[in-house]
C-alpha positions as CSV (number, residue, x, y, z in Angstrom):
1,X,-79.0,-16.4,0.3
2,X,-79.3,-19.5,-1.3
3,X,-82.3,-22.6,-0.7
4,X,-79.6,-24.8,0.6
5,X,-78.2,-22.1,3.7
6,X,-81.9,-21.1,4.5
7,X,-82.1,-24.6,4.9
8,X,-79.6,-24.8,7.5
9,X,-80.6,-21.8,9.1
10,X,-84.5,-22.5,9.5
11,X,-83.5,-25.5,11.1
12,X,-80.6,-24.2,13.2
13,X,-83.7,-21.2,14.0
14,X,-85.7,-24.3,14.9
15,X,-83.8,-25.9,17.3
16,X,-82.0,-22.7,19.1
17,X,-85.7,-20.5,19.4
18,X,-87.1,-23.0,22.1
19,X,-84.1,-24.4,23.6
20,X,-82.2,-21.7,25.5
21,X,-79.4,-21.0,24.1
22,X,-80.3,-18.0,21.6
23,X,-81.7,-18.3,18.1
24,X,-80.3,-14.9,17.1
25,X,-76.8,-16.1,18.0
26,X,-76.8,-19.3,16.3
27,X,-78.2,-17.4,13.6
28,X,-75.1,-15.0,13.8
29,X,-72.2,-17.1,14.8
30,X,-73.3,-20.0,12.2
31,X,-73.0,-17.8,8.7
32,X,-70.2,-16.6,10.5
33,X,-68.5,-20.1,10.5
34,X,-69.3,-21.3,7.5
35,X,-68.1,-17.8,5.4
36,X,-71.3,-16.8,4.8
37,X,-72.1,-13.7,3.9
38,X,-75.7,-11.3,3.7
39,X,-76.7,-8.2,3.3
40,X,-77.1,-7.3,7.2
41,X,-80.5,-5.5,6.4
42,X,-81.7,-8.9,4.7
43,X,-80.1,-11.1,7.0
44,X,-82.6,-9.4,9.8
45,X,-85.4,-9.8,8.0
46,X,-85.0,-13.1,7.2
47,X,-84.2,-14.1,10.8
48,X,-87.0,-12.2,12.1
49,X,-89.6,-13.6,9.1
50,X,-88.5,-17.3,9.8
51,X,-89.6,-16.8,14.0
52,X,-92.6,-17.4,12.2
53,X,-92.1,-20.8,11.3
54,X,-91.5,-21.2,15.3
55,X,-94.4,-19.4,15.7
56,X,-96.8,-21.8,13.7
57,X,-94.8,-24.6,15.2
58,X,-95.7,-23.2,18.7
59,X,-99.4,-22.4,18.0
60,X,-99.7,-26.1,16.6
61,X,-98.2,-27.9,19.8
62,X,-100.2,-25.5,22.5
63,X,-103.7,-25.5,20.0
64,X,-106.2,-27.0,22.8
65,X,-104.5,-24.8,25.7
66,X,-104.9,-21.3,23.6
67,X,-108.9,-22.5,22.3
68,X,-109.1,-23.0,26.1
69,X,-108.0,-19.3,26.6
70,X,-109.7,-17.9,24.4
71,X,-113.0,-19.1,25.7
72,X,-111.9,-17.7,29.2
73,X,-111.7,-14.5,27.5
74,X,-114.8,-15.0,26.0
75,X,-117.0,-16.3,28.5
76,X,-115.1,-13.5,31.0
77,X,-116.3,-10.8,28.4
78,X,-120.0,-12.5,28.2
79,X,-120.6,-12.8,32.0
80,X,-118.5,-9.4,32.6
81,X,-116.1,-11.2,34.8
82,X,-113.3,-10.9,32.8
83,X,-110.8,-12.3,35.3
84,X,-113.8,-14.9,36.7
85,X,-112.4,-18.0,34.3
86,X,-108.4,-19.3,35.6
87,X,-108.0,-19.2,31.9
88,X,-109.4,-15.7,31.1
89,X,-106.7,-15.1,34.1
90,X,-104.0,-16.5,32.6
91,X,-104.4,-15.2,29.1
92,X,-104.8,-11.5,30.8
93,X,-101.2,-12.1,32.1
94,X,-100.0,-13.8,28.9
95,X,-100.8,-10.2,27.2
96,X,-99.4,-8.1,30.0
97,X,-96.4,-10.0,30.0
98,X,-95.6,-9.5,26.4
99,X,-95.9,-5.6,27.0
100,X,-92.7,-4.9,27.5
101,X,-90.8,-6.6,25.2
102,X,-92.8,-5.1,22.7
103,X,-92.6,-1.4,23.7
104,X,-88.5,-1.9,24.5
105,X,-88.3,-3.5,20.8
106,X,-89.9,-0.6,19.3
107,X,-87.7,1.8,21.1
108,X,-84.4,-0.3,21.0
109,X,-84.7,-1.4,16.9
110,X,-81.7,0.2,15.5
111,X,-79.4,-1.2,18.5
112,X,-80.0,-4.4,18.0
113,X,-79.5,-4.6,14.3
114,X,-76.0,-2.7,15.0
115,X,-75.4,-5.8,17.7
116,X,-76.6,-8.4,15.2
117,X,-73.8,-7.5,12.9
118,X,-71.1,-8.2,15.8
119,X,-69.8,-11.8,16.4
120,X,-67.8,-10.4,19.2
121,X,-71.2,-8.7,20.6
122,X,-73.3,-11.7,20.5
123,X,-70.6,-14.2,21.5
124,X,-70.6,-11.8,25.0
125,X,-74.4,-12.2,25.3
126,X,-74.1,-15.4,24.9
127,X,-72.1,-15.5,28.2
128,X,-74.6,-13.2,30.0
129,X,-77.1,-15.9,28.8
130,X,-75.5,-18.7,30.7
131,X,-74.6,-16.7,33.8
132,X,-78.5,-15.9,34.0
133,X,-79.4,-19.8,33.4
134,X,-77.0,-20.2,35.8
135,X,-78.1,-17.8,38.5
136,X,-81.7,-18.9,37.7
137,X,-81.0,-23.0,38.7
138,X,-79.1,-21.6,42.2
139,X,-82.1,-19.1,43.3
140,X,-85.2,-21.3,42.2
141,X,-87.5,-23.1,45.0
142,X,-89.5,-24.5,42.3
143,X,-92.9,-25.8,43.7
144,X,-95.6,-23.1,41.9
145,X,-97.9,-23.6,39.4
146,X,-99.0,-21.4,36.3
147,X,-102.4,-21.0,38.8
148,X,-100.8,-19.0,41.3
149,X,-99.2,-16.6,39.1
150,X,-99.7,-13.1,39.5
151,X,-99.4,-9.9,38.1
152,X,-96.0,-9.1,39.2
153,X,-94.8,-12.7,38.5
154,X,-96.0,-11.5,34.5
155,X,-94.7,-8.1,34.4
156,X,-91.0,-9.8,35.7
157,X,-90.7,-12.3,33.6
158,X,-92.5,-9.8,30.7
159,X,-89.5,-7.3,31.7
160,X,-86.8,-10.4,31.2
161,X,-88.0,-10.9,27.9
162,X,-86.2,-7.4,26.8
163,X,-83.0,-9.1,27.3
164,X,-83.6,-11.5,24.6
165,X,-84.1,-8.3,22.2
166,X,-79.9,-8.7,22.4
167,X,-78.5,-11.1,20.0
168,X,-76.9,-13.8,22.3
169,X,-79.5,-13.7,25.4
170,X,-82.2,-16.4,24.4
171,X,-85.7,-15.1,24.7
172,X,-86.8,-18.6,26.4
173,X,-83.8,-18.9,28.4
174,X,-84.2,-15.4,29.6
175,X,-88.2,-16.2,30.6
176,X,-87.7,-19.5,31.5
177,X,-85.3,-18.0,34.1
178,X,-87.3,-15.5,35.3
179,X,-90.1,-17.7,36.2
180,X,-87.8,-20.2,37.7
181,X,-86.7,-17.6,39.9
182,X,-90.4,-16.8,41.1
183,X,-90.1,-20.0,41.9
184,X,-92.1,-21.9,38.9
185,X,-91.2,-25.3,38.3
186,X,-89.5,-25.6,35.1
187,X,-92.3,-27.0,32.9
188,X,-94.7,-24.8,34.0
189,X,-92.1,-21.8,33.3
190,X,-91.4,-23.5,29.5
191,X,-94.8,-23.5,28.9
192,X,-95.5,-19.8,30.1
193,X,-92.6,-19.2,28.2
194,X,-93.6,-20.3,24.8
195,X,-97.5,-19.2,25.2
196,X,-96.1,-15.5,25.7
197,X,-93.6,-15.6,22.9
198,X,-96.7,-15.6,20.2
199,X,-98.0,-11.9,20.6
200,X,-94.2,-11.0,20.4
201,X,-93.2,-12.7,17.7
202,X,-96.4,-12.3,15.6
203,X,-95.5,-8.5,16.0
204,X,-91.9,-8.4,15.3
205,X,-93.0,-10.8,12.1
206,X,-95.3,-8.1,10.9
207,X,-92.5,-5.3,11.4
208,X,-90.2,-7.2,9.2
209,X,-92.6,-7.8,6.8
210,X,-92.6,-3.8,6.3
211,X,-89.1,-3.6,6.4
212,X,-89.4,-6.7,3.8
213,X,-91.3,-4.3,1.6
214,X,-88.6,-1.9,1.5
215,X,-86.0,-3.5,0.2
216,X,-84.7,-4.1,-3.2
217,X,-85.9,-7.0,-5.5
218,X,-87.3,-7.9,-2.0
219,X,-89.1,-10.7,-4.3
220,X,-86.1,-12.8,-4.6
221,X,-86.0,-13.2,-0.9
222,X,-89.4,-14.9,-1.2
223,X,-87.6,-18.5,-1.9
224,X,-84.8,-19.5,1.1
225,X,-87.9,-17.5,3.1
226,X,-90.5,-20.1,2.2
227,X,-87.4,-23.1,3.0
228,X,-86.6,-21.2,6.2
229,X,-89.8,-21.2,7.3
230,X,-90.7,-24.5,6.9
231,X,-88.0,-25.8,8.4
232,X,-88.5,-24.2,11.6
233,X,-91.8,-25.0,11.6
234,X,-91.1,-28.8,11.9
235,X,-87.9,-28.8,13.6
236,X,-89.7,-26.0,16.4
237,X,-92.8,-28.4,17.2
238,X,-89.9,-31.4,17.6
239,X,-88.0,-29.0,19.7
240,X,-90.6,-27.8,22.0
241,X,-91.8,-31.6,22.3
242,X,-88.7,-32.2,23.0
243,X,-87.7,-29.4,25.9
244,X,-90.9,-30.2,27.4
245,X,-89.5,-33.3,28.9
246,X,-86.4,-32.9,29.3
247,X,-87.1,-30.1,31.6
248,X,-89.7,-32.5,33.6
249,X,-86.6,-34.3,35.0
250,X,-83.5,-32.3,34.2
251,X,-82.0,-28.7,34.6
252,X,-81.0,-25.7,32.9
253,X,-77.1,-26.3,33.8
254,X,-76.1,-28.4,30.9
255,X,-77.9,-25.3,28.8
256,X,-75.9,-23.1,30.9
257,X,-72.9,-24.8,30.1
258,X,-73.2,-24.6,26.3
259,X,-73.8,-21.1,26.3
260,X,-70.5,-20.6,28.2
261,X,-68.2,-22.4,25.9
262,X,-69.5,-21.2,22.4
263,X,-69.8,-17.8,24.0
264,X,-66.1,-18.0,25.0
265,X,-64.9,-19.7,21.9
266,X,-66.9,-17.2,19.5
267,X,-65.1,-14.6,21.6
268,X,-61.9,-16.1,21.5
269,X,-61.7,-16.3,17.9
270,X,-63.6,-12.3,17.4
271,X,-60.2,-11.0,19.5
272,X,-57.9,-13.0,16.8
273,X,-59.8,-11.9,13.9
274,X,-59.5,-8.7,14.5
C-alpha cells in the first residue's frame, strides 16, 4: 500500500465511519474501483488499525461528556451508589451495550474477513443497510432522551451493533437505527452511537495490532498506517461535527438512499465481472 492510497483511504475511513453508510464498504468497493490491490490479511489490519484515527477523532469531539462519565463512575464507586449519578447511569449502559458486539466479533472473526474479500458480499450488505435506515425512519416516534434510556434500550441497540461486524452494514447506521426505533430522537441516538463505538473499537484496534505482529515485514506497513490514521482522525472529528447537525433537522432517508444505489451498482457490476 502506498502513502498516496492510505491517504485516500484514511480519509474515505473518515468520512464513511460516522456517517451511515459503512466504512468497511467504502473501504472494500473503493480499492476495488480504482484496481487496487492488498494482501487481504493486510488490508484488514490496516482498516481495522486506522478506526483508530476515528477513534481519537471521537474521544476529541465528546472529551467533556466522557470526563463527565467518568466522574459518575467515580463518585458512584465512592458513595457506593454506582447507578446514583444519570452519568454513572449512562456510562453503565455505554459498557453493556458494547457487550455484544464484542463477544459476536470474537466468535464471528474468520467470517467476516472471508466477506471483506467479496465486492459482491458487501455490495448486498450494503442494501440490507439501507433497508434498515429505511425501516428505522418509518417505525421511529422520536421524542426520548438519552435520560430515559434503559437497560433493554442498551442491550438492543448493543445487539444491532453485530450487524455492522458485516462489511456493508454501517456500525452507526445500524445503532443509530436501533435507537431511533426505541424511539430516540436522532441526535440523541448519534451521540449514543458514537460514545458506545470507543470500547469496540479500542478492542478490535488492539486485536489487529496482534494480528499486526504477525505478519511479514509487518514494519513496512508502519508508513500509509501513520497517513491513514491521521487522516481519519481529522476528517472523523469534521464528520461527526458534521452529522451532528445535520441529523438535528434532517433524516436518515437521503443516507438510505445512497446505500441503495452504490449497493445495487457494486452488485451490478460483481454479476458482470464474474
Amino acid at each position: 500500500m502506498t502513502l498516496f492510497q492510505a491517504f485516500v483511504l484514511g480519509i474515505v475511513q473518515g468520512l464513511t465511519e460516522f456517517i451511515p453508510v459503512s466504512s468497511t464498504g467504502h473501504l472494500v468497493l473503493v480499492p476495488a474501483l480504482f484496481g487496487w490491490e492488498f494482501d487481504s490479511q493486510s488490508a484488514f489490519i490496516f482498516d481495522i488499525l486506522v478506526q483508530w484515527g476515528t477513534l481519537l477523532a471521537v474521544v476529541t469531539y465528546f472529551r467533556r461528556e466522557l470526563m463527565a462519565l467518568l466522574r459518575g463512575l467515580w463518585e458512584g464507586f465512592r458513595h457506593r451508589q454506582p447507578f446514583g449519578e444519570p452519568s454513572a447511569r449512562l456510562a453503565w449502559l455505554l459498557l453493556l451495550s458494547s457487550v455484544p458486539a464484542a463477544i459476536a466479533g470474537l466468535l464471528l472473526k474468520h467470517v467476516v474477513e472471508d466477506a471483506i474479500n467479496s465486492t459482491l458480499a458487501v455490495s448486498i450488505f450494503l442494501l440490507a443497510n439501507a433497508l434498515i435506515l429505511f425501516v428505522s425512519e418509518r417505525m421511529s416516534r422520536f421524542g426520548r432522551k438519552l435520560q430515559n434510556l434503559e437497560v433493554s434500550d442498551s442491550l438492543w441497540i448493543g445487539f444491532a451493533q453485530i450487524l455492522a461486524l458485516f462489511p456493508g452494514v454501517s456500525r452507526s447506521g445500524s445503532t443509530i437505527a436501533a435507537g431511533l426505533i426505541r424511539n430516540l430522537e436522532r441526535g440523541e441516538a448519534a451521540r449514543f452511537s458514537f460514545l458506545m463505538a470507543i470500547p469496540v473499537m479500542l478492542g478490535a484496534g488492539l486485536v489487529a495490532l496482534l494480528d499486526l505482529s504477525k505478519v511479514a515485514d509487518a514494519s513496512s506497513q508502519i508508513g500509509p498506517l501513520i497517513v491513514g490514521f491521521l487522516a481519519a482522525t481529522i476528517v472523523g472529528y469534521l464528520a461527526i461535527r458534521w452529522l451532528l447537525r445535520f441529523l438535528s433537522q434532517r433524516s436518515l432517508y437521503i443516507f438510505a438512499a445512497y446505500c441503495f444505489l452504490i449497493g445495487s451498482a457494486g452488485m451490478i457490476a460483481a454479476v458482470l465481472n464474474g
